[in-house]
PDB file of N, CA, C and O in Angstrom:
ATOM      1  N   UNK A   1      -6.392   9.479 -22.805  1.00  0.00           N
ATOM      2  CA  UNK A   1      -6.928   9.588 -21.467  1.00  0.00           C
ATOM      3  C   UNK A   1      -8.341  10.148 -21.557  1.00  0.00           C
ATOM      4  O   UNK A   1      -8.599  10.948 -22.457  1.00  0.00           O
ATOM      5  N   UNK A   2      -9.695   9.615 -20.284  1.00  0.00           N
ATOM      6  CA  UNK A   2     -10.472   9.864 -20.972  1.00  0.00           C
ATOM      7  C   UNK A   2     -10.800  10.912 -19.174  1.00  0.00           C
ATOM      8  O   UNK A   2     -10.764  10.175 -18.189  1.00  0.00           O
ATOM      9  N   UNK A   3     -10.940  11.679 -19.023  1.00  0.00           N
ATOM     10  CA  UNK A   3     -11.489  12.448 -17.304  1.00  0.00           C
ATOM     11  C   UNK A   3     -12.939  12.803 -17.918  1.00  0.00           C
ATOM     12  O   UNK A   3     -13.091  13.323 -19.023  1.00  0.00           O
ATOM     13  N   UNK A   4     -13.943  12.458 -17.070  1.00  0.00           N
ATOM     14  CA  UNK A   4     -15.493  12.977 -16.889  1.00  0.00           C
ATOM     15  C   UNK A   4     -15.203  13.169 -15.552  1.00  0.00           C
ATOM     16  O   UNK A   4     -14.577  12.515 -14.718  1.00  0.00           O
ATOM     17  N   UNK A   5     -16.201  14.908 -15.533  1.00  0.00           N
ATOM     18  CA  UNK A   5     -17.152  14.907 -13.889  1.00  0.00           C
ATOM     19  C   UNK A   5     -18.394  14.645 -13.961  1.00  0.00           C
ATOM     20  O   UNK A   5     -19.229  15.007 -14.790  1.00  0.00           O
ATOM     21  N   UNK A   6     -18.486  13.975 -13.024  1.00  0.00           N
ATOM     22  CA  UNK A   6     -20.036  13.730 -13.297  1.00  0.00           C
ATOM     23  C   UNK A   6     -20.850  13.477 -11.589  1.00  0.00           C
ATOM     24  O   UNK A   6     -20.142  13.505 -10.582  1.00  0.00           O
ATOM     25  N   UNK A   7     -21.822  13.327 -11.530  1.00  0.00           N
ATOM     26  CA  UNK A   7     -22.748  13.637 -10.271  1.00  0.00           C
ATOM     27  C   UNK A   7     -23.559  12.483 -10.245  1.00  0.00           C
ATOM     28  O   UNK A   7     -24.655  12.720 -10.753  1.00  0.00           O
ATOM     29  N   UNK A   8     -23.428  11.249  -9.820  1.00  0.00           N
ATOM     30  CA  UNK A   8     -23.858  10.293  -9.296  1.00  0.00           C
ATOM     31  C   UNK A   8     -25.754  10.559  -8.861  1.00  0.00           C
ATOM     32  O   UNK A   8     -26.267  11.389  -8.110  1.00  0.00           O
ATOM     33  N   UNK A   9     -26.269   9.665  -9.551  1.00  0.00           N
ATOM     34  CA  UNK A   9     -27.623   9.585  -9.152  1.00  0.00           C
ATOM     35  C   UNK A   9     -28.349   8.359  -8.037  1.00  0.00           C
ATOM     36  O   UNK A   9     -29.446   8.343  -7.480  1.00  0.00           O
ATOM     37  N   UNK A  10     -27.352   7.519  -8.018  1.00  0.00           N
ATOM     38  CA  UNK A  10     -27.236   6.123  -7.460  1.00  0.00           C
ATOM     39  C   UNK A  10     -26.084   6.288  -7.181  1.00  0.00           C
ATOM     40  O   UNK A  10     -25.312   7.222  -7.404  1.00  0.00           O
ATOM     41  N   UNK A  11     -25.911   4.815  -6.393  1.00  0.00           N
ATOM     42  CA  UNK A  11     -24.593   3.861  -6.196  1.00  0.00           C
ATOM     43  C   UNK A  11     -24.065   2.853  -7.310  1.00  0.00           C
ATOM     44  O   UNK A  11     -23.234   1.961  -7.138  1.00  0.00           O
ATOM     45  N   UNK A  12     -24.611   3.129  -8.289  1.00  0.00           N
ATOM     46  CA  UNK A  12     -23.862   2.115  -9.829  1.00  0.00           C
ATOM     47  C   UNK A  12     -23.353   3.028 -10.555  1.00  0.00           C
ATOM     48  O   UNK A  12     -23.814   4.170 -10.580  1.00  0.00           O
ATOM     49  N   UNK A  13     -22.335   2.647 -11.241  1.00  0.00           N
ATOM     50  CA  UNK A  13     -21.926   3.188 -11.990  1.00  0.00           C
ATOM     51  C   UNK A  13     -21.577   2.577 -13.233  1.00  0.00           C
ATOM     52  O   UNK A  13     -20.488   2.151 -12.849  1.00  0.00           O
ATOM     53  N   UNK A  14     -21.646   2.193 -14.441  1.00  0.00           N
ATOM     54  CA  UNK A  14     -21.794   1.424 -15.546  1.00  0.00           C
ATOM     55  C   UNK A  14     -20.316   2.672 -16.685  1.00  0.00           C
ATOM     56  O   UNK A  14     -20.500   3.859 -16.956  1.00  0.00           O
ATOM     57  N   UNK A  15     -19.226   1.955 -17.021  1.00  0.00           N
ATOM     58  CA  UNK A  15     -18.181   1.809 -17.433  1.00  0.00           C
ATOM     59  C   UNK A  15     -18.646   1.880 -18.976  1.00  0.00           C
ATOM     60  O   UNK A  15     -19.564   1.124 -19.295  1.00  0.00           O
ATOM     61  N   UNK A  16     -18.158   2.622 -19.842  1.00  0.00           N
ATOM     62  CA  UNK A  16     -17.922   1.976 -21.447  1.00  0.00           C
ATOM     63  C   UNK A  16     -16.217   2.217 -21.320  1.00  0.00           C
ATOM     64  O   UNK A  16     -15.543   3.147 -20.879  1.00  0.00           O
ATOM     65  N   UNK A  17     -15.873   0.856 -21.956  1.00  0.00           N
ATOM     66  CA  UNK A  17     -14.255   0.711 -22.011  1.00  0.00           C
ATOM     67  C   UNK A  17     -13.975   1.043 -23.642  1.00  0.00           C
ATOM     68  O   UNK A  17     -14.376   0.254 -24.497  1.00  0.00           O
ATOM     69  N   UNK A  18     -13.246   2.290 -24.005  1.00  0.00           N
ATOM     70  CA  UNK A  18     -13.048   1.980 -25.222  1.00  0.00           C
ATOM     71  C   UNK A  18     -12.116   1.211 -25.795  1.00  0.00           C
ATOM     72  O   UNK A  18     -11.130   0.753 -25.217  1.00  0.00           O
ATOM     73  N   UNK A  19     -12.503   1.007 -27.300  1.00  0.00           N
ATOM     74  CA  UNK A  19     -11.637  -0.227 -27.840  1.00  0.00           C
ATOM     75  C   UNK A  19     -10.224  -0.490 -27.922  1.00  0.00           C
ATOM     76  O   UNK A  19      -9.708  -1.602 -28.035  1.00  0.00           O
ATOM     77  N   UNK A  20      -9.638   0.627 -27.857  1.00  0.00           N
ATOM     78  CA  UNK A  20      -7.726   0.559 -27.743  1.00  0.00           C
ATOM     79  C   UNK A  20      -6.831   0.559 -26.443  1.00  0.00           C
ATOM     80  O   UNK A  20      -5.650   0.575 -26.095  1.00  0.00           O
ATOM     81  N   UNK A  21      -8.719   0.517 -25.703  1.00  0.00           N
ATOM     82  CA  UNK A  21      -7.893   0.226 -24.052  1.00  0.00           C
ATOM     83  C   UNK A  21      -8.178  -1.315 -23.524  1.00  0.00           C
ATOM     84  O   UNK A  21      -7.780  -1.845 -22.486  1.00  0.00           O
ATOM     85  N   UNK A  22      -9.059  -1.896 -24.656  1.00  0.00           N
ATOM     86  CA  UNK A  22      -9.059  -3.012 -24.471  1.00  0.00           C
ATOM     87  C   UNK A  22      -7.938  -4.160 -24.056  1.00  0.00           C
ATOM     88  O   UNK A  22      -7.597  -4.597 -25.155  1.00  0.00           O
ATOM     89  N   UNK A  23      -7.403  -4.671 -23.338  1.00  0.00           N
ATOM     90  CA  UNK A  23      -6.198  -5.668 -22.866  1.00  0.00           C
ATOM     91  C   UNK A  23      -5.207  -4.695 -21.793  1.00  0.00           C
ATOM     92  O   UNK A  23      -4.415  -5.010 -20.905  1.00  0.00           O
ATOM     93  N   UNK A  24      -5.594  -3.577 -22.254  1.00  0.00           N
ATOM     94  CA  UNK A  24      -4.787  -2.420 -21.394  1.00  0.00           C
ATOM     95  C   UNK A  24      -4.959  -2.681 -19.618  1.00  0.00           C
ATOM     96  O   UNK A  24      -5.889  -2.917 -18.847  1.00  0.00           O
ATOM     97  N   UNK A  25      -3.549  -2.492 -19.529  1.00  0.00           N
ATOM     98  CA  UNK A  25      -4.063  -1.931 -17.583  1.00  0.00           C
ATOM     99  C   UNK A  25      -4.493  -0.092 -17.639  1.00  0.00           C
ATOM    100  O   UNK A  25      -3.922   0.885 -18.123  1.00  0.00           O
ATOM    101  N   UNK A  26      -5.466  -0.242 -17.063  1.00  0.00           N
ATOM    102  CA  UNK A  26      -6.071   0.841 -16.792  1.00  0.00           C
ATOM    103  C   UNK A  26      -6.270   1.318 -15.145  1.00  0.00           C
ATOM    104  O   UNK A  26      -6.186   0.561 -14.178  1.00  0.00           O
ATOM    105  N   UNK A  27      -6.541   2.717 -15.116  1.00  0.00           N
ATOM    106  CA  UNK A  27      -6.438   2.817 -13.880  1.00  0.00           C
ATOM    107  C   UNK A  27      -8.098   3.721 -13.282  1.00  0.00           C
ATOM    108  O   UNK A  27      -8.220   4.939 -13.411  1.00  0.00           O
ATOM    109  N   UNK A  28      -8.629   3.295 -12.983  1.00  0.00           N
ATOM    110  CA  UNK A  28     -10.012   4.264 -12.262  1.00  0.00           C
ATOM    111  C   UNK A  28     -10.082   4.603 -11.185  1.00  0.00           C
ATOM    112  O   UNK A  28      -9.905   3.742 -10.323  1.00  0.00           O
ATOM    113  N   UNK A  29     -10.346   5.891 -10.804  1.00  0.00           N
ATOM    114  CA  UNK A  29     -10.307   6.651  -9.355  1.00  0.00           C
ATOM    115  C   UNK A  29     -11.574   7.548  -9.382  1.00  0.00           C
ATOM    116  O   UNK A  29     -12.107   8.210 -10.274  1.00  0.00           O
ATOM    117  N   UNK A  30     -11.869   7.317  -8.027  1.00  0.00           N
ATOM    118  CA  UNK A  30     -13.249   7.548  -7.265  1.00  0.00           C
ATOM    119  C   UNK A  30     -13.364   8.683  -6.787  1.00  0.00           C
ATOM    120  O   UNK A  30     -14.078   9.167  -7.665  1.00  0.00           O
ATOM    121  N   UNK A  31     -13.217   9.458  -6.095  1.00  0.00           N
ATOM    122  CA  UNK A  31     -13.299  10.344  -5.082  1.00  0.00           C
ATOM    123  C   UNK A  31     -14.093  12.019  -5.178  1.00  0.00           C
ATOM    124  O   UNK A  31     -14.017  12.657  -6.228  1.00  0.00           O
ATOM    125  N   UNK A  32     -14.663  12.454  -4.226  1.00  0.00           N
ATOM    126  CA  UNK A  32     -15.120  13.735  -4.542  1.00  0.00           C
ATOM    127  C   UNK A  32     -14.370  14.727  -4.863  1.00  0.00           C
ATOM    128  O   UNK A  32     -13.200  14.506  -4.549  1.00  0.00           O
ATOM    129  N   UNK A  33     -14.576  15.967  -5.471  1.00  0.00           N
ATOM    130  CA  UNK A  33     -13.563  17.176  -6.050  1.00  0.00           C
ATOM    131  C   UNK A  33     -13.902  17.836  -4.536  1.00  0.00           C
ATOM    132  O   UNK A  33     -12.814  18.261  -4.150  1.00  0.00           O
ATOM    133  N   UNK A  34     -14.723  18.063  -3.698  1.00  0.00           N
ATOM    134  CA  UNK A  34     -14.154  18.510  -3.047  1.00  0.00           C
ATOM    135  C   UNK A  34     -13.799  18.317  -2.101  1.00  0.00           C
ATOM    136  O   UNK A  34     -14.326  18.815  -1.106  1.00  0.00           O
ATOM    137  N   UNK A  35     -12.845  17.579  -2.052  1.00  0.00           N
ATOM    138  CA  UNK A  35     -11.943  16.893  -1.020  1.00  0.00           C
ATOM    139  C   UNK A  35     -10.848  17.487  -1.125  1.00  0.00           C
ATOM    140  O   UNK A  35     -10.094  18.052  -0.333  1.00  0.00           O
ATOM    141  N   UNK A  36     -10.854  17.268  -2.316  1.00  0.00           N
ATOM    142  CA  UNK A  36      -9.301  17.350  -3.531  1.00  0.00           C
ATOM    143  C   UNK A  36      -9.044  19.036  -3.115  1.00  0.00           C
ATOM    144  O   UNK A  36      -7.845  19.287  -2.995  1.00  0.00           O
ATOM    145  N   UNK A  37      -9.971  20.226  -2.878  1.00  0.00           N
ATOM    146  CA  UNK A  37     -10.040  21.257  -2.952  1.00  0.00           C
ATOM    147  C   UNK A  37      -9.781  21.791  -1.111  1.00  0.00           C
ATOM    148  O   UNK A  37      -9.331  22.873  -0.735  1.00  0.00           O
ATOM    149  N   UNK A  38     -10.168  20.806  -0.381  1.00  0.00           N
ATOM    150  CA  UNK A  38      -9.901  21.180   1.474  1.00  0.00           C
ATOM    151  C   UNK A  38      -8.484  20.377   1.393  1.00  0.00           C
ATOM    152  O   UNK A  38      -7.590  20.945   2.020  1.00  0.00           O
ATOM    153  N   UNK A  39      -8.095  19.139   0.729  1.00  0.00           N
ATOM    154  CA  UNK A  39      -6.637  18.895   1.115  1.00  0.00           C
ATOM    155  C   UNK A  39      -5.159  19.894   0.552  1.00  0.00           C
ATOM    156  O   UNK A  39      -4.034  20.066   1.023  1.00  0.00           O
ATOM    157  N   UNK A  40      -5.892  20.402  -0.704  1.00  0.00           N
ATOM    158  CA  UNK A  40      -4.613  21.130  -1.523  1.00  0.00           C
ATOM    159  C   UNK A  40      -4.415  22.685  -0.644  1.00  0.00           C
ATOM    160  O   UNK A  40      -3.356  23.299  -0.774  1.00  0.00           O
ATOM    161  N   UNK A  41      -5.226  23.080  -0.001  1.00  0.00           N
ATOM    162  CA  UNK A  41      -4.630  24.683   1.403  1.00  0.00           C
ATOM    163  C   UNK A  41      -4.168  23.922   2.501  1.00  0.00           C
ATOM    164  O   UNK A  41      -4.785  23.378   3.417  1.00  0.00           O
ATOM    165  N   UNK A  42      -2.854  23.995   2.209  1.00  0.00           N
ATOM    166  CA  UNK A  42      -1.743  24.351   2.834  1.00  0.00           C
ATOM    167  C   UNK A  42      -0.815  25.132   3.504  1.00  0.00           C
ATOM    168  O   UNK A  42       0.277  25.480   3.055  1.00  0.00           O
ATOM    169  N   UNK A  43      -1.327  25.426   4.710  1.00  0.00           N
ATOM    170  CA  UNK A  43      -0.235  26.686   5.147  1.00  0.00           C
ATOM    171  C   UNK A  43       1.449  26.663   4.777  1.00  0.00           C
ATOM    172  O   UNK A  43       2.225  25.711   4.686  1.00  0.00           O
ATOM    173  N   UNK A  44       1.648  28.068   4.614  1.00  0.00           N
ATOM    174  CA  UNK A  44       2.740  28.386   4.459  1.00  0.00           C
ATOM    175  C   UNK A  44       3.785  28.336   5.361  1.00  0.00           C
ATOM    176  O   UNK A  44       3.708  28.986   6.404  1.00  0.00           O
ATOM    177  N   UNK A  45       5.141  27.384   5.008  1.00  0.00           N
ATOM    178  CA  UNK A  45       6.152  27.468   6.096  1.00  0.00           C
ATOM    179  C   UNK A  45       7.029  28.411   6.192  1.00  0.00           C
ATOM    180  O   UNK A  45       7.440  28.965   5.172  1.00  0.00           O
ATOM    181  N   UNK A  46       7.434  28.732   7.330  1.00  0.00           N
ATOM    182  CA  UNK A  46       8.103  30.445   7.219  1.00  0.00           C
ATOM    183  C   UNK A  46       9.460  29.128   7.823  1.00  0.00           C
ATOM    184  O   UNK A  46       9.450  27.900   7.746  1.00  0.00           O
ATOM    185  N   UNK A  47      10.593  30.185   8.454  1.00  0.00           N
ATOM    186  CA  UNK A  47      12.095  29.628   9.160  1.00  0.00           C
ATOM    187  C   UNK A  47      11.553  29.300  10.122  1.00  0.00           C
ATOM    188  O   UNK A  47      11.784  28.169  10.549  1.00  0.00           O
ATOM    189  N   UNK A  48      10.860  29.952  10.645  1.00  0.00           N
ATOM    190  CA  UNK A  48      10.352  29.172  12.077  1.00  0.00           C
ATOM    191  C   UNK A  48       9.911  27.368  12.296  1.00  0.00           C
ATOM    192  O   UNK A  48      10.070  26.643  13.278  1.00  0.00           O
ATOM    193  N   UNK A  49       9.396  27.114  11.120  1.00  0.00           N
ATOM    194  CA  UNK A  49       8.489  25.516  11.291  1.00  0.00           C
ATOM    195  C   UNK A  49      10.180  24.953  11.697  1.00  0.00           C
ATOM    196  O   UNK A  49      10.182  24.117  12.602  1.00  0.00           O
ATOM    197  N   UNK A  50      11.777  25.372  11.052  1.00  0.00           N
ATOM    198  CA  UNK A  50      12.935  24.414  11.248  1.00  0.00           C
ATOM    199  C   UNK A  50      13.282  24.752  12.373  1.00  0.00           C
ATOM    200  O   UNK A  50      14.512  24.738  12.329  1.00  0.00           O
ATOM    201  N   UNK A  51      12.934  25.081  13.466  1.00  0.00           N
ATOM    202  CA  UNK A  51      13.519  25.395  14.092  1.00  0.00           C
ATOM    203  C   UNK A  51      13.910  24.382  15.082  1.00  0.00           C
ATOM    204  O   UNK A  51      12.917  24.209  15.789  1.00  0.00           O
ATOM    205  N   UNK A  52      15.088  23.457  15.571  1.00  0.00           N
ATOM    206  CA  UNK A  52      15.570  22.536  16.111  1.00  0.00           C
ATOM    207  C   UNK A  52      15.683  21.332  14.645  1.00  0.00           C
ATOM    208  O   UNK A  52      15.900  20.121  14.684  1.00  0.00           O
ATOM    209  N   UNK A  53      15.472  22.118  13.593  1.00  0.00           N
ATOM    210  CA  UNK A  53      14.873  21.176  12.906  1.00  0.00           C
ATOM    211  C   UNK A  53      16.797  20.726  11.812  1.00  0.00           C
ATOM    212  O   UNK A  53      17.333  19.694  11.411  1.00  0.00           O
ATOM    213  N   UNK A  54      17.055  21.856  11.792  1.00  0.00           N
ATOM    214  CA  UNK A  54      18.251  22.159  11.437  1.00  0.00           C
ATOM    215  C   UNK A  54      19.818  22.647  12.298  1.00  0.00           C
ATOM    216  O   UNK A  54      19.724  23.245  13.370  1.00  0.00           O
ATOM    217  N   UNK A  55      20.838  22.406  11.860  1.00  0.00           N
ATOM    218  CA  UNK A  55      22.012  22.436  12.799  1.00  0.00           C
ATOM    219  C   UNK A  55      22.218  24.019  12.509  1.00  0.00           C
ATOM    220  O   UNK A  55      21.887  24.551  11.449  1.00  0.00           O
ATOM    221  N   UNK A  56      22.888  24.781  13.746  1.00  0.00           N
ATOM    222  CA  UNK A  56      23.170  26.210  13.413  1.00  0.00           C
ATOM    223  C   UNK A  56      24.286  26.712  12.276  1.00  0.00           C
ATOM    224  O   UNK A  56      24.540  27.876  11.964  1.00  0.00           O
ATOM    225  N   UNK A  57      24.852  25.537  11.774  1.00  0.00           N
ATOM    226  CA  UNK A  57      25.799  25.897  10.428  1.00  0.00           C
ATOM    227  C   UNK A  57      24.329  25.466   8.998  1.00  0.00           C
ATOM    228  O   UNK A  57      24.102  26.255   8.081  1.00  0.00           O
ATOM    229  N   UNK A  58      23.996  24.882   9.070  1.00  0.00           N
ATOM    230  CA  UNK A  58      23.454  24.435   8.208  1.00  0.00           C
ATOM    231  C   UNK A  58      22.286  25.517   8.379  1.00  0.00           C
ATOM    232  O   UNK A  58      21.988  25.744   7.207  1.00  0.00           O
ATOM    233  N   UNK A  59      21.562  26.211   9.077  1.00  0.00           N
ATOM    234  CA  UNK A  59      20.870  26.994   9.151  1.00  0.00           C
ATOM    235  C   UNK A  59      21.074  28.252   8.789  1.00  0.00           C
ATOM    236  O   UNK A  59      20.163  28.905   8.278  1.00  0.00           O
ATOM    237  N   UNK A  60      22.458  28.831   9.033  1.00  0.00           N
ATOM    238  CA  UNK A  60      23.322  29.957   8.549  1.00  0.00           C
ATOM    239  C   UNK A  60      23.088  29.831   6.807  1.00  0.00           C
ATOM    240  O   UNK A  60      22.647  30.639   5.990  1.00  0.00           O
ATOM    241  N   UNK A  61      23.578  28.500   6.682  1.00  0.00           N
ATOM    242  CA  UNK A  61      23.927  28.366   5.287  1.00  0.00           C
ATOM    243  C   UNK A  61      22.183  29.068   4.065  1.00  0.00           C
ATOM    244  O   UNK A  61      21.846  29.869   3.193  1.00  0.00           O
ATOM    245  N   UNK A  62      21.744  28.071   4.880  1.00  0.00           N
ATOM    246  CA  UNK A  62      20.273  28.293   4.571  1.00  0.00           C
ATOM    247  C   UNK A  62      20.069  29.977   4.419  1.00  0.00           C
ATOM    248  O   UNK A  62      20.053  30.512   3.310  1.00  0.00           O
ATOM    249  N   UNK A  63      19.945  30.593   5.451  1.00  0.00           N
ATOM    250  CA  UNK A  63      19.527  31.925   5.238  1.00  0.00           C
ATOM    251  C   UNK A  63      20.407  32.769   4.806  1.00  0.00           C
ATOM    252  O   UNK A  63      19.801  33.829   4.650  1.00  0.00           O
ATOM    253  N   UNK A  64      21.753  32.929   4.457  1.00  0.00           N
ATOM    254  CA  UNK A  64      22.624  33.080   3.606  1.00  0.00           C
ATOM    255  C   UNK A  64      22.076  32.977   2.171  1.00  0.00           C
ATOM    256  O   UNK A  64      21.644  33.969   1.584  1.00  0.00           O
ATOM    257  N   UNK A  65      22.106  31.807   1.649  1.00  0.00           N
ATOM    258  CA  UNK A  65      21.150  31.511   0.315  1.00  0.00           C
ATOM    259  C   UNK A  65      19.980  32.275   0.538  1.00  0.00           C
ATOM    260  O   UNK A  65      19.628  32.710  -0.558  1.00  0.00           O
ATOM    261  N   UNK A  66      19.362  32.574   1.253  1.00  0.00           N
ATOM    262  CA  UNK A  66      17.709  32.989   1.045  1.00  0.00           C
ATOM    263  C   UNK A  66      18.170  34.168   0.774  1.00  0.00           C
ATOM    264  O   UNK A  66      17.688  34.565  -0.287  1.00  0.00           O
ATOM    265  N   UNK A  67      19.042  35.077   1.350  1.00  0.00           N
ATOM    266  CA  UNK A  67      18.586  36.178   1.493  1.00  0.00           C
ATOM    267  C   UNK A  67      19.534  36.607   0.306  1.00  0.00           C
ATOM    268  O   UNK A  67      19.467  37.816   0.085  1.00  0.00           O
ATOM    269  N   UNK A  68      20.486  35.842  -0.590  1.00  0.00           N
ATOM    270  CA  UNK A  68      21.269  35.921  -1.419  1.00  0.00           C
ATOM    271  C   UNK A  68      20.252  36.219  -2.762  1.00  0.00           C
ATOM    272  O   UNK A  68      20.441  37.085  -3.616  1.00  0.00           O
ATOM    273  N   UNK A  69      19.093  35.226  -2.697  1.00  0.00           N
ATOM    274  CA  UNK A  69      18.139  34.926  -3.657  1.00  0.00           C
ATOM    275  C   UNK A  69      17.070  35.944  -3.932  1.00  0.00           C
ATOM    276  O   UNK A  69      16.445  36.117  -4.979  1.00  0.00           O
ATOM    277  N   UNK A  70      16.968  36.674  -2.628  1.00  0.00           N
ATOM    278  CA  UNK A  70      16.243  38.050  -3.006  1.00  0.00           C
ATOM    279  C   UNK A  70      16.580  39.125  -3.043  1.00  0.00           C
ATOM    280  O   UNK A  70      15.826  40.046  -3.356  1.00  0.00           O
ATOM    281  N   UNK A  71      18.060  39.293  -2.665  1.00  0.00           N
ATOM    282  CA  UNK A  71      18.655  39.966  -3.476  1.00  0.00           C
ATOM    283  C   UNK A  71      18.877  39.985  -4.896  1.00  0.00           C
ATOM    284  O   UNK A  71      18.927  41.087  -5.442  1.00  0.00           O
ATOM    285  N   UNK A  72      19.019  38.932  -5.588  1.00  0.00           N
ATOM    286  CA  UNK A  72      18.974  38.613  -6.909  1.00  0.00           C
ATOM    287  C   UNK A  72      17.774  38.366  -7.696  1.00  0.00           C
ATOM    288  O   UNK A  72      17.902  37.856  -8.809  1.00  0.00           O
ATOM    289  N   UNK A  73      16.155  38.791  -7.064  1.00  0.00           N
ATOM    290  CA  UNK A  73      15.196  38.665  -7.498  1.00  0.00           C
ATOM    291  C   UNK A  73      15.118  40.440  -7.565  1.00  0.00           C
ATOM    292  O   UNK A  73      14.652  40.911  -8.603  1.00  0.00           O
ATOM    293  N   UNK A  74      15.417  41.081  -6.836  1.00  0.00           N
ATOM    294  CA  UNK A  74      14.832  42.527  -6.464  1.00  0.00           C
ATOM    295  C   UNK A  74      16.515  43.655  -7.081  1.00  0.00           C
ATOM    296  O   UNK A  74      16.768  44.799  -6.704  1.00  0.00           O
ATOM    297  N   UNK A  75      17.081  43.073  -7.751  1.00  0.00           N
ATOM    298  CA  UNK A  75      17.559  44.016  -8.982  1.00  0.00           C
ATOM    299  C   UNK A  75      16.810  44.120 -10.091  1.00  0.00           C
ATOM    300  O   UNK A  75      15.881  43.553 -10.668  1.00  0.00           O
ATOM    301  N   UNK A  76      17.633  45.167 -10.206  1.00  0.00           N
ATOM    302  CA  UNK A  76      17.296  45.629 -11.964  1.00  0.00           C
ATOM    303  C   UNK A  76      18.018  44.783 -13.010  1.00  0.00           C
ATOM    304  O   UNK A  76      19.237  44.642 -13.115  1.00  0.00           O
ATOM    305  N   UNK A  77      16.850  44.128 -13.932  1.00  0.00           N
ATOM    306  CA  UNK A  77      17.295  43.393 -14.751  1.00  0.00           C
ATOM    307  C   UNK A  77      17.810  43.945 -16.241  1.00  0.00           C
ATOM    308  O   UNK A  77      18.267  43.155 -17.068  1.00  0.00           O
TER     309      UNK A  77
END
């Protein structure tokens, strides 16, 4: 695999294909890094975002497990 960053001086861009990718499907992608950097922050979902989202057994179940899980994070190992 070959990744360059690089900073465009123009609108051309001129390719060297190396030789063992020759006949190969290959794949090339375009895009700015920082794009890549405003799409990846993501707010955090708390219980609230399910709310109607889940049935009240299945929701039990849910926070049952959660709160099972930090209990079992916050002993002594």
């Amino acid at each position: 695999m070959i990744k360059k960053i690089i900073i465009p001086q123009n609108n051309s861009l001129y390719l060297v294909i190396p030789n063992n990718y020759i006949g190969r499907e290959i794949e090339v992608l375009l895009y700015p890094t920082d794009e890549l950097e405003e799409e990846n922050v993501k707010p955090k979902k708390t219980m609230a975002n399910f709310t109607g989202v889940l049935s009240e057994s299945d929701y039990q179940s849910l926070k049952s497990h959660t709160e099972q899980a930090r209990k079992e994070w916050s002993r002594d190992i």
